[in-house]
C-alpha positions in Angstrom: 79.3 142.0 60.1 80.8 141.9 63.7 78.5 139.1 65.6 77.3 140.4 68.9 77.2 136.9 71.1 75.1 135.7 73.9 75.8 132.9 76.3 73.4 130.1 76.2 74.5 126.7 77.8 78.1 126.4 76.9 78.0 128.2 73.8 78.0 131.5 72.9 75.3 131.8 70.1 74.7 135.1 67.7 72.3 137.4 69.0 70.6 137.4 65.4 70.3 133.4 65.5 69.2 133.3 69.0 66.3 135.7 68.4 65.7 134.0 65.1 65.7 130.5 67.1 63.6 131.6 70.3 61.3 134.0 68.5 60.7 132.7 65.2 61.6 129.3 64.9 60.8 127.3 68.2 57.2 128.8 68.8 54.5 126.2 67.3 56.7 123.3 66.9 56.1 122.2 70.5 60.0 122.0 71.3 60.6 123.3 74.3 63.3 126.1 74.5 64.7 124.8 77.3 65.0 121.4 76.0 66.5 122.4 72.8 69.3 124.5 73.6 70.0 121.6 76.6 70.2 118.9 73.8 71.8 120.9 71.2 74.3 122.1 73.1 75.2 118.3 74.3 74.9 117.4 70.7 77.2 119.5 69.3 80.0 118.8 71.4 79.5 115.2 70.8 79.6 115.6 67.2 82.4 118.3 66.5 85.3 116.1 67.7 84.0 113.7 65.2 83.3 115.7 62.5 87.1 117.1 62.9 88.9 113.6 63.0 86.4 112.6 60.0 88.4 115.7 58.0 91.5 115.3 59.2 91.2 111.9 58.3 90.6 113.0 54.3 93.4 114.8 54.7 95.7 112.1 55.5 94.1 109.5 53.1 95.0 112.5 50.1 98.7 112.7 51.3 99.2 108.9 51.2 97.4 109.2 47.4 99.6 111.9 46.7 103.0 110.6 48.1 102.4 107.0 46.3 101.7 108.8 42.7 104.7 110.8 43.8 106.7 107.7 44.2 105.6 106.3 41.2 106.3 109.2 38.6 108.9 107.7 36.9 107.4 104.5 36.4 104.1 103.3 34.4 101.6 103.7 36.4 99.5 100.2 37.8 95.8 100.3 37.9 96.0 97.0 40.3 98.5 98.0 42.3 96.9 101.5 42.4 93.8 99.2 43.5 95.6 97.4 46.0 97.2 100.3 47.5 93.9 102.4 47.5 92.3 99.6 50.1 95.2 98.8 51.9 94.9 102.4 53.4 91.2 101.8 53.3 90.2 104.6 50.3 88.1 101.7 48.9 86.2 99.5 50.7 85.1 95.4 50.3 81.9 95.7 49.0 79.7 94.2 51.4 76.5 91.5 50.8 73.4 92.5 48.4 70.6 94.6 50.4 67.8 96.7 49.8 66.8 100.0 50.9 64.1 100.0 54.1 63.6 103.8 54.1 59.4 104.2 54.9 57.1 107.3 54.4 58.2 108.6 51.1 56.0 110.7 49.0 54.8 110.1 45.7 57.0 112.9 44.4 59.7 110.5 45.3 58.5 107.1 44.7 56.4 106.8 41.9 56.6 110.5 39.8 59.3 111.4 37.3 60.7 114.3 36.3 62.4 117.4 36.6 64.1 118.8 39.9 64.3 122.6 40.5 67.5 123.7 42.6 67.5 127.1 43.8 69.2 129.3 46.2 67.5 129.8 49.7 68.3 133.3 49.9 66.6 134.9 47.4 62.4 134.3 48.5 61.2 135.5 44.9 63.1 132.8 43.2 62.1 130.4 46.2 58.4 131.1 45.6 58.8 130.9 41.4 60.2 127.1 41.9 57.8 126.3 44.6 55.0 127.2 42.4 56.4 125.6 39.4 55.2 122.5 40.1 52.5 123.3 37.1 54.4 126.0 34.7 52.3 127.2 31.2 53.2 125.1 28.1 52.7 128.1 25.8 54.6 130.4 27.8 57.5 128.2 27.9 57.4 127.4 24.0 56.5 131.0 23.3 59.4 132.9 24.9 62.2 130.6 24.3 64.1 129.4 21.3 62.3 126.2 21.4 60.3 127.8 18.8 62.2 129.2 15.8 61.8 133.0 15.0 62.1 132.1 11.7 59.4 133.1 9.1 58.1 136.2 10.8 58.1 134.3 14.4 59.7 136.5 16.2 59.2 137.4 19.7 59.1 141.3 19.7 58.1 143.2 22.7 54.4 142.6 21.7 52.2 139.6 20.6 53.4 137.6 17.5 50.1 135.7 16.5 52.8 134.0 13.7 54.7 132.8 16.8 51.5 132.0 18.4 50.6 130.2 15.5 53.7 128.0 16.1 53.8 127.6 19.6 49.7 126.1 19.3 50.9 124.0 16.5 54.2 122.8 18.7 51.6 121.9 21.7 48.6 120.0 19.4 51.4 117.8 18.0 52.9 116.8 21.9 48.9 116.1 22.6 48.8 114.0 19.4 52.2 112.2 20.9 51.1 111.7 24.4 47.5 112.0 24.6 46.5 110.3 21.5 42.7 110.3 20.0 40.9 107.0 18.7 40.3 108.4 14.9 41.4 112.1 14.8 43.9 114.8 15.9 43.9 117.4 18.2 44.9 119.4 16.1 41.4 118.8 13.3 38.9 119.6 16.5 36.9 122.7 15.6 35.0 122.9 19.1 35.3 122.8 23.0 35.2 119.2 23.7 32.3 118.3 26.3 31.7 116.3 29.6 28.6 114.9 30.2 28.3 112.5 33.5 31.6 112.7 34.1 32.4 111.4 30.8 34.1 113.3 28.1 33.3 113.1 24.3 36.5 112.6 22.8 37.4 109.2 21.9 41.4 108.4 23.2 43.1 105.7 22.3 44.1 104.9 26.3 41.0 106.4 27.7 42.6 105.9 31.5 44.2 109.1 30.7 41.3 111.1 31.0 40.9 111.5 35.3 38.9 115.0 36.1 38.1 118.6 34.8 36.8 121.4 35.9 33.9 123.9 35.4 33.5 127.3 35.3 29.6 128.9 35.7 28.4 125.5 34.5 31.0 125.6 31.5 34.2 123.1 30.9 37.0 125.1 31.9 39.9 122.4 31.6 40.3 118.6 31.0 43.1 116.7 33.3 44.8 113.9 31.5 47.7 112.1 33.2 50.6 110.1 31.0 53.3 108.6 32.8 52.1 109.4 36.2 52.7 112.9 35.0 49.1 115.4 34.6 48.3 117.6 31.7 46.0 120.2 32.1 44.1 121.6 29.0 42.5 125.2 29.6 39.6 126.7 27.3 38.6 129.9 27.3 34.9 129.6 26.7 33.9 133.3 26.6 36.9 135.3 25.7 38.0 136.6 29.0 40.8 134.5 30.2 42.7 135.9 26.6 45.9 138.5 28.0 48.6 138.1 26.1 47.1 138.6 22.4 44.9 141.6 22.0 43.4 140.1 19.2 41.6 137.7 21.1 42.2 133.6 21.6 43.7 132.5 17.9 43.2 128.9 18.7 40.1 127.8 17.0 38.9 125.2 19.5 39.7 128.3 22.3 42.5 126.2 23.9 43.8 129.3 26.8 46.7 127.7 27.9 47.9 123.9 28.6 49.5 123.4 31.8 52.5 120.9 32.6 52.9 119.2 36.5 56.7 120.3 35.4 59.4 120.4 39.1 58.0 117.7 41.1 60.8 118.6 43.6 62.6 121.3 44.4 66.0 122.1 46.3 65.8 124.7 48.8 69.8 125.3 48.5 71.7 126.5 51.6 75.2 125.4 50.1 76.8 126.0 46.5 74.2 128.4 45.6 74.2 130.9 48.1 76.9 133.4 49.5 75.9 132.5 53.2 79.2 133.4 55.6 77.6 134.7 59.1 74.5 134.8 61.0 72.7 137.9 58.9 73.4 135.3 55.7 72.3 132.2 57.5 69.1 133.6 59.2 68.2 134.8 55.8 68.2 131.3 54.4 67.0 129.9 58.0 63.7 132.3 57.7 62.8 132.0 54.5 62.5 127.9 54.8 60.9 128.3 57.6 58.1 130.7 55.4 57.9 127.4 53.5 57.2 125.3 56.3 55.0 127.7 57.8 53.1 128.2 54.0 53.1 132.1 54.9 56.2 133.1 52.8 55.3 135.7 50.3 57.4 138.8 48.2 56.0 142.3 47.1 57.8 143.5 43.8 57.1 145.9 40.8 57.5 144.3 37.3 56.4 146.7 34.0 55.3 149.4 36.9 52.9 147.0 38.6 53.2 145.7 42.2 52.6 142.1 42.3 52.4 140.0 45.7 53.5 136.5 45.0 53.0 133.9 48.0 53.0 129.8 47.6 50.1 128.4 44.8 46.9 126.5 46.4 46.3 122.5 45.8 44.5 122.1 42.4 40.6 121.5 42.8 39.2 119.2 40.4 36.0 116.7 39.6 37.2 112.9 39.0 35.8 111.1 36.2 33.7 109.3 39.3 32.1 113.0 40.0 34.2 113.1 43.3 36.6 115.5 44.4 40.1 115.6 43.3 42.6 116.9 44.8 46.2 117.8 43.5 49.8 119.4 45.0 49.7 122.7 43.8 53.7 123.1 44.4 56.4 121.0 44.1 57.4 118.8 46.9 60.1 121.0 48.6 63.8 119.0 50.2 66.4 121.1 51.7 70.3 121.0 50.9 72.1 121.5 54.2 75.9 122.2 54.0 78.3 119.6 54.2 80.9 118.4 56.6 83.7 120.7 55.8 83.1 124.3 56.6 82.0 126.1 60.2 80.4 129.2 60.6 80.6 131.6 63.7 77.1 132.0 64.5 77.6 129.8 67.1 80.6 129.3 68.9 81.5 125.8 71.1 82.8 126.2 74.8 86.5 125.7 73.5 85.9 128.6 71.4 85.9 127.4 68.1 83.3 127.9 65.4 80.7 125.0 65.1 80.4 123.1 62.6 77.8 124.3 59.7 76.4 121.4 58.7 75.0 120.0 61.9 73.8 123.4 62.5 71.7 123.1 59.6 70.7 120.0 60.5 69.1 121.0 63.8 67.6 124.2 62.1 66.3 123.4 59.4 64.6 119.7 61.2 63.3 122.5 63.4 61.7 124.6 60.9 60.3 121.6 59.0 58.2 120.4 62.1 55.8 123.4 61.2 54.7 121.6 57.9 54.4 118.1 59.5 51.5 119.5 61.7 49.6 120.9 58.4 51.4 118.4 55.7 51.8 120.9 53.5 54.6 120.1 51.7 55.0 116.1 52.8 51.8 114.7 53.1 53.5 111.6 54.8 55.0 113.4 57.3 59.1 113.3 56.2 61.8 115.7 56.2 64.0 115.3 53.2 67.5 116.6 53.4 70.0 116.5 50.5 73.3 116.6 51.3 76.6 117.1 49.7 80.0 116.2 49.6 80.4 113.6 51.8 83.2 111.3 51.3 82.7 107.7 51.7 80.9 105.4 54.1 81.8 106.8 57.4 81.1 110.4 56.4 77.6 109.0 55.1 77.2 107.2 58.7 78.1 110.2 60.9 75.1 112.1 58.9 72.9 109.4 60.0 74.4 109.6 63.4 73.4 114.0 63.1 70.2 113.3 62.0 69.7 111.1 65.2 70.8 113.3 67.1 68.5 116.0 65.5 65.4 113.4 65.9 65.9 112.7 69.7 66.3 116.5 70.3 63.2 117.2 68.3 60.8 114.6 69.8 61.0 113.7 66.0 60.0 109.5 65.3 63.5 107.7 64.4 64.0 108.1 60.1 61.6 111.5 60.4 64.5 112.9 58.7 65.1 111.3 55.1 68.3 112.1 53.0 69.3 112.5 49.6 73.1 111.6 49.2 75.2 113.7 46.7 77.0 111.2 44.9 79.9 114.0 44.2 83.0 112.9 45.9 85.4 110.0 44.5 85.5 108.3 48.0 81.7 107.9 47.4 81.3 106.9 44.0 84.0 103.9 44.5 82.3 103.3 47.6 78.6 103.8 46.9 77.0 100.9 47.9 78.1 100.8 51.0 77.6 104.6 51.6 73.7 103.7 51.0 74.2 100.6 53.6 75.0 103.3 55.9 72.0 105.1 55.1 69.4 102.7 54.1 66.4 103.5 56.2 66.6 107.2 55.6 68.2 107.4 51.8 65.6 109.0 49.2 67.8 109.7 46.4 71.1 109.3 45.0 72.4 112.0 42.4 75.1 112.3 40.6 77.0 115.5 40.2 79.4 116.2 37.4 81.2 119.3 38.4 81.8 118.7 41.7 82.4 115.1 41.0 85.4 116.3 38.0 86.6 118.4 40.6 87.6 115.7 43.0 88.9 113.8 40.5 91.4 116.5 39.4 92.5 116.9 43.1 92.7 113.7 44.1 95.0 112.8 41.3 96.8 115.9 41.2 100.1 114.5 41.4 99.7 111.6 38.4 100.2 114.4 35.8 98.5 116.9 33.8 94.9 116.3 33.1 92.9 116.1 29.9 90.9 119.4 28.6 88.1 120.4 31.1 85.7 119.6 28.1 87.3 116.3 27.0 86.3 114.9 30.7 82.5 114.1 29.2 84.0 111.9 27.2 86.4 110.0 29.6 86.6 106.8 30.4 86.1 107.3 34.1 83.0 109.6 34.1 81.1 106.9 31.6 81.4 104.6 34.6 80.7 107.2 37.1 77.2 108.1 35.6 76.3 104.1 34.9 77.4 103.1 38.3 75.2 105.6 40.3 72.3 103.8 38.2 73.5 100.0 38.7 74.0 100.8 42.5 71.1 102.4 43.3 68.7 99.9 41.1 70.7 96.7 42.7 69.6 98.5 46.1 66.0 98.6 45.4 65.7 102.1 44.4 63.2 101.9 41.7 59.5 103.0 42.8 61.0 103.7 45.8 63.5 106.8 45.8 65.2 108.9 43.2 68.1 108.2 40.9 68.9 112.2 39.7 70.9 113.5 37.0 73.1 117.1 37.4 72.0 120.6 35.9 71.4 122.2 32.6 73.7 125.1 33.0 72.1 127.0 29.8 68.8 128.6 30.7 68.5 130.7 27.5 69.4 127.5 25.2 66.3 125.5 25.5 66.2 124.2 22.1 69.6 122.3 22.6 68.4 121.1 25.9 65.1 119.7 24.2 67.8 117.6 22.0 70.2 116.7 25.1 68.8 116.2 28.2 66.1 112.9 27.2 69.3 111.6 27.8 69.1 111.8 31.3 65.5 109.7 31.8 67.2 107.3 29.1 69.8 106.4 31.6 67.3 105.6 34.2 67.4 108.6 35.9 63.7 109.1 37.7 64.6 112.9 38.4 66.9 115.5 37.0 68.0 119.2 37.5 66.6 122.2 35.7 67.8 125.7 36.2 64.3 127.3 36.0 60.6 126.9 35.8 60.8 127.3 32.3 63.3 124.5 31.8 61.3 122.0 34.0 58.4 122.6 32.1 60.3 121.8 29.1 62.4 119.2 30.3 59.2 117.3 31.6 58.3 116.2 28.5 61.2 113.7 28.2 59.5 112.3 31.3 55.9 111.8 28.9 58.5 110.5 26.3 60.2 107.8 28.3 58.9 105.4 30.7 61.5 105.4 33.8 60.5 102.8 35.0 60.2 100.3 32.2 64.0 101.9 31.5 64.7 101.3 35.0 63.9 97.3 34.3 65.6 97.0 31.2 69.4 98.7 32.7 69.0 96.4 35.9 70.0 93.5 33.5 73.4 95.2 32.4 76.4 94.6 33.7 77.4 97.0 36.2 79.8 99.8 35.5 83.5 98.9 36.0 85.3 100.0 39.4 88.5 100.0 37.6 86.7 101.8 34.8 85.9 104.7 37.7 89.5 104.6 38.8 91.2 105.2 35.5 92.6 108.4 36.0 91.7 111.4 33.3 95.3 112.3 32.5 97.0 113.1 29.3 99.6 110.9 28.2 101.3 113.0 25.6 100.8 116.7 26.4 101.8 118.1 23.5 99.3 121.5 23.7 100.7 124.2 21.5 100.9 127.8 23.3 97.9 128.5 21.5 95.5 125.7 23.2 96.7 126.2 26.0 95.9 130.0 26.7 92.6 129.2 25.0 91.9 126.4 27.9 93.1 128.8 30.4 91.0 131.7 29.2 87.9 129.8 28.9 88.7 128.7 32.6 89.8 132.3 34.4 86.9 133.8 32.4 84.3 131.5 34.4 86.2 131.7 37.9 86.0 135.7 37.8 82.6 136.0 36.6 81.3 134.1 39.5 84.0 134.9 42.2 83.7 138.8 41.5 79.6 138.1 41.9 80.1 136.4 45.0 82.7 138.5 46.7 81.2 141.7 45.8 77.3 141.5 45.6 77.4 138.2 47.5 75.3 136.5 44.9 76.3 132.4 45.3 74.6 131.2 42.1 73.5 133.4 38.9 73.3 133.4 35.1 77.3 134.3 34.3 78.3 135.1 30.6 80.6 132.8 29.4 83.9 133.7 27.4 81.6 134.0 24.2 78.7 135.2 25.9 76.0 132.5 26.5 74.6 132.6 29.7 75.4 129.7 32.3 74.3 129.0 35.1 77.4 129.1 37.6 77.6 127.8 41.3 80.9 126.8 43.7 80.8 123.4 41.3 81.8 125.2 38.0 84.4 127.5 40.3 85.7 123.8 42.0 86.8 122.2 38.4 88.2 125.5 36.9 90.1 126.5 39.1 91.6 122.7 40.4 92.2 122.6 36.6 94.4 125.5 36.3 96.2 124.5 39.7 97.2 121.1 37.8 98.1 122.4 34.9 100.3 125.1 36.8 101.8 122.0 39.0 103.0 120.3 36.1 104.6 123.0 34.0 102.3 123.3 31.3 101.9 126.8 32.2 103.5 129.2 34.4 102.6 131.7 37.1 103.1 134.4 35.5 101.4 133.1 32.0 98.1 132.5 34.0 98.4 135.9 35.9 98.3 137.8 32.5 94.9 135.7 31.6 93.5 136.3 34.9 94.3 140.0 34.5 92.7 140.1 31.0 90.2 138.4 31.5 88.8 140.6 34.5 88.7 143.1 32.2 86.5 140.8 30.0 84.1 140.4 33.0 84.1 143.7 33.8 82.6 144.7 30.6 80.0 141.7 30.7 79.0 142.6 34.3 78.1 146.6 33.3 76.0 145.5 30.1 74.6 142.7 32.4 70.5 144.0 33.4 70.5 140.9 36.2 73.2 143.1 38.0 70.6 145.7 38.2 69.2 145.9 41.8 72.9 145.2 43.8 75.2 147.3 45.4 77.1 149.5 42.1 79.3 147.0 40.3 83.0 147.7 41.0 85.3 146.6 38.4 88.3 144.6 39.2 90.7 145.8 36.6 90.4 149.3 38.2 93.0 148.3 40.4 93.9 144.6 40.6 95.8 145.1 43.9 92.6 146.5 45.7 89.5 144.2 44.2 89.4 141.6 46.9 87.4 139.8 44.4 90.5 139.5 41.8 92.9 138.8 44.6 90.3 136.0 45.6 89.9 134.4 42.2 93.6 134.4 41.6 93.7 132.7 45.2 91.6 129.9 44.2 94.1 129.4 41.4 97.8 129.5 43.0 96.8 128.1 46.4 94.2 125.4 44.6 96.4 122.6 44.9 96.4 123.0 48.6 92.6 123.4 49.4 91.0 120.7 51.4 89.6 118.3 48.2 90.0 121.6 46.0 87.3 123.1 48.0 86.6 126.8 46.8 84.7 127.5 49.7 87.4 128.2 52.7 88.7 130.9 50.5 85.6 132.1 49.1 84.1 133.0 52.9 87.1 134.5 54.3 87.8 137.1 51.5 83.2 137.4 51.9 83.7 137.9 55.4 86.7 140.9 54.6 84.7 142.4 52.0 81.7 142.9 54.5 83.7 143.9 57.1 
């Protein structure tokens, strides 16, 4: 879209922000309009000179990198003099004196709950509202329609009810309340009748009987039990009288009339403005803008048709309950929501700066975003404390990490906001940061809430910044490395020796396999097992799921036990992930290529195209993932290294990238999730004219040159031409 501008102060701001800002945005927050376009627009030009020497001054530490590896190429290369070299020009810095962290006003969600962490895109509200609510997701539903449960035996799912499978899934759930809810001298799974409560006490004898903390009643009958294990609540539902029975016409199969049993499953949730949205101008960005700001306000809400029905979804109420005193309890019916603002890199032309040039994205989403949030810190709906948590990305190293505290500063003063209002959650994603974490959380300590490690992104910036030591290992060989070992330990060490435990989060990355629950149930307990108090989950579904590693391991117990290691290796996070003897046959090679391409068109023709920055993609054999700007980042900085040093060619990779459109193309038309956008138009219809194909084969020639093997630059200038 061409924006149509308006002069406000020394900027000239988007006529669709502006009304957005003035109309929507401003009115109940007690911010005077005046005030705030006066202080934003002295903020702004205080911060954008800095922001621009910050980048310019990645820029120059990744041609010194790159000139000494250069220089070195013929020799064997020198992890200490690589070291020494990397602080000389001040890449790594002298680790300063143990501290801990001071941030105040964090909510339980935070301190004291583990669990799973929803991310999802702020542009889509339907998807918004599903992970808000999903702060308690169905047990059975989760078990029922996913391969958790084996179709085996006459189990399968069909498009009616299977009371085999149901048979399975109840047997699946008594056995978890065996595990973590254990009885004195039975099961749950011999009870023949609806347990009862009688003077706030129940009749069932448990082994721990803290676990037992309220239920409710329906017309004077038990309608659920509440039990809590690991500070995390299960709630038992009974259908006493048949009528809360949907999904089997038959009636309620379970023989003690167990409806449903509900999981507290995302304690927090990402509302994502950055690597899951396709957000390149002010349409895209008031989109996001307004529907966080129906979160804030507690008003958002979607009309849809599903199976020919119209159904109105809007955010879930707090849970009611009776304690086991006969008091009121009282419960978060969603999950606590944080917001991931951009990072430092990109700008966006909603709002241009009196020199002309585009502000900077990220503070702009600082200062909306703060903005919207005051409307929840007048009702504490979402923080009941009265904080503002803001994740963000891909910053790189201690000054980056203090020039966000010096934005959100900024942001408070402008905002009337009390100094650390604004809490943030620091993407440990960048190498710069991870060598340099402890003193990026220094930086930040009274406002930091979590530090999360994040794989793709993370591999990404390790191909780039190394780009010139050679050719690097396979893409899937990375896990395995010796590097990212000490990468996932050392977020751990760091954040424990800095007093995160009880306090804030340590996070894990995604599961990028929504349809393969089963092999998540088997993987991801790794994640709690390595201390990690939160970790990402694609869906409602999966956080359901997932949060029952959280009943199975104690986090914080495992917290105590890893602070006694020893501390992951810096020169075990500087060993460089490159092959020694790359002796691929032709064979290996176009197979790691086409596994690559495949993944960088599936998501680039989605984002280009229908402008869709994070969805289910089918990889090269057809399983679903769960693709962002991460998965694009690695894939296509892999490629660009390879290409670099020889062990493809040009012309090799453009035959993949050709063939595999095709690939996509036939994925894409089958694909039902495509339903709903503008008609799909396949690339391999004419390569020359799909700005999408042009774009993804962009991202692979000029990758060695993007800032930190970025995909974004590219990806919004070839959105921006496609819209236009």
């Amino acid at each position: 879209m061409i924006e149509k501008y308006q002069k406000i102060k020394n900027l000239s701001v988007s006529e669709n922000l502006s009304n957005f800002i003035n109309n929507d945005l401003l009115p109940g927050t007690k911010v005077n309009k005046e005030k705030f376009w006066k202080g934003f627009d002295k903020s702004i030009h205080e911060l954008a000179p800095i922001n621009r020497k910050l980048l310019q001054r990645r820029e120059r530490l990744q041609k010194a990198i790159d000139a000494f590896h250069i220089d070195k190429k013929d020799g064997q290369f020198n992890l200490k003099k690589y070291t020494k070299f990397l602080k000389k020009i001040g890449y790594l810095k002298k680790s300063g004196p143990n501290f801990l962290i001071k941030t105040k006003n964090i909510d339980v969600e935070i301190s004291s709950i583990c669990g799973p962490q929803l991310v999802c895109p702020v542009s889509n509200e339907r998807f918004l509202l599903n992970a808000a609510n999903a702060r308690w997701v169905s047990l059975y539903d989760s078990l029922y329609g996913t391969d958790v449960i084996s179709e085996s035996g006459g189990a399968v799912k069909g498009k009616t009810y299977n009371p085999i499978r149901g048979k399975k899934v109840i047997e699946y759930a008594r056995n978890l309340l065996d595990k973590f809810i254990p009885l004195k001298d039975k099961s749950w799974k011999n009870l023949t009748k609806i347990p009862k409560v009688i003077n706030n006490k129940i009749d069932l004898k448990l082994k721990n009987s803290s676990q037992f903390v309220g239920y409710k009643k329906k017309l004077n009958k038990l309608n659920s039990l509440l039990f809590v294990n690991n500070n995390l609540h299960i709630d038992i539902l009974f259908d006493q009288d048949g009528q809360m029975e949907v999904n089997n016409p038959e009636g309620n199969q379970d023989k003690i009339k167990i409806h449903d049993i509900f999981l507290e499953s995302a304690i927090s949730t990402i509302c994502d403005h950055e690597d899951s949205v396709a957000a390149v101008d002010s349409e895209d960005k008031v989109l996001g803008y307004r529907n966080w700001l129906g979160l804030m306000k507690g008003d958002l809400k979607v009309e849809f048709t599903k199976n020919g029905k119209k159904i109105l979804r809007k955010l879930n109420p707090d849970r009611n309950y009776i304690s086991t005193k006969g008091k009121k309890l009282i419960l978060h019916g969603r999950s606590l929501l944080l917001n991931r603002n951009v990072g430092h890199l990109m700008t966006n032309a909603s709002i241009l700066l009196k020199d002309g040039s585009e502000c900077p994205e990220g503070i702009l989403d600082a200062f909306v975003t703060s903005l919207a949030a005051i409307h929840d810190l007048k009702k504490k709906g979402n923080s009941r404390v009265g904080s503002i948590y803001i994740v963000k990305p891909k910053m790189h190293g201690p000054e980056e990490c203090a020039f966000t505290n010096l934005i959100f500063e900024k942001v408070e003063k402008v905002l009337n906001l009390k100094k650390n209002t604004i809490k943030i959650g620091i993407m440990d994603e960048e190498r710069r940061t991870s060598v340099n974490l402890k003193e990026c959380i220094r930086s930040l300590k009274s406002r930091v809430f979590f530090v999360n490690s994040g794989y793709l992104d993370r591999t990404g910036d390790e191909i780039h910044t190394s780009m010139e030591v050679g050719p690097m290992i396979k893409k899937n060989n990375m896990k395995s490395s010796k590097w990212i070992i000490a990468y996932e330990n050392n977020n751990v060490d760091v954040g424990l020796s800095c007093g995160f435990s009880n306090k804030a989060q340590i996070g894990k990355g995604m599961w990028a396999m929504p349809d393969l629950m089963n092999e998540m149930m088997k993987q991801k307990i790794s994640h709690p097992l390595a201390g990690a108090n939160c970790a990402w989950v694609p869906s409602p579904t999966a956080a359901a799921l997932h949060s029952l590693h959280y009943h199975e391991v104690n986090v914080f117990e495992k917290q105590k036990q890893l602070s006694k290691r020893k501390p992951a290796k810096i020169s075990d996070l500087l060993t460089i992930p490159v092959s020694k003897k790359p002796n691929w046959s032709m064979e290996e090679v176009t197979k790691e290529l086409k596994n690559n391409a495949q993944g960088i068109l599936g998501y680039v023709v989605r984002w280009i195209d229908q402008s869709v920055g994070c969805s289910k993609v089918p990889d090269i054999n057809g399983i679903g993932l769960m693709e962002d700007r991460a998965t694009c980042r690695i894939s296509s900085q892999h490629i660009a290294n390879w290409l670099h040093h020889g062990i493809c060619s040009k012309k090799h990779v453009l035959e993949i990238m050709k063939k595999m459109a095709k690939v996509v193309d036939g994925q894409n038309l089958k694909d039902p999730s495509m339903k709903g956008h503008s008609p799909y138009k396949q690339m391999s219809e004419d390569f020359d004219k799909s700005t999408a194909f042009k774009t993804a084969c962009e991202l692979v020639f000029h990758g060695k040159t993007q800032p930190s093997g970025y995909t974004e630059p590219i990806l919004h200038i070839n959105r921006i031409i496609k819209k236009n």
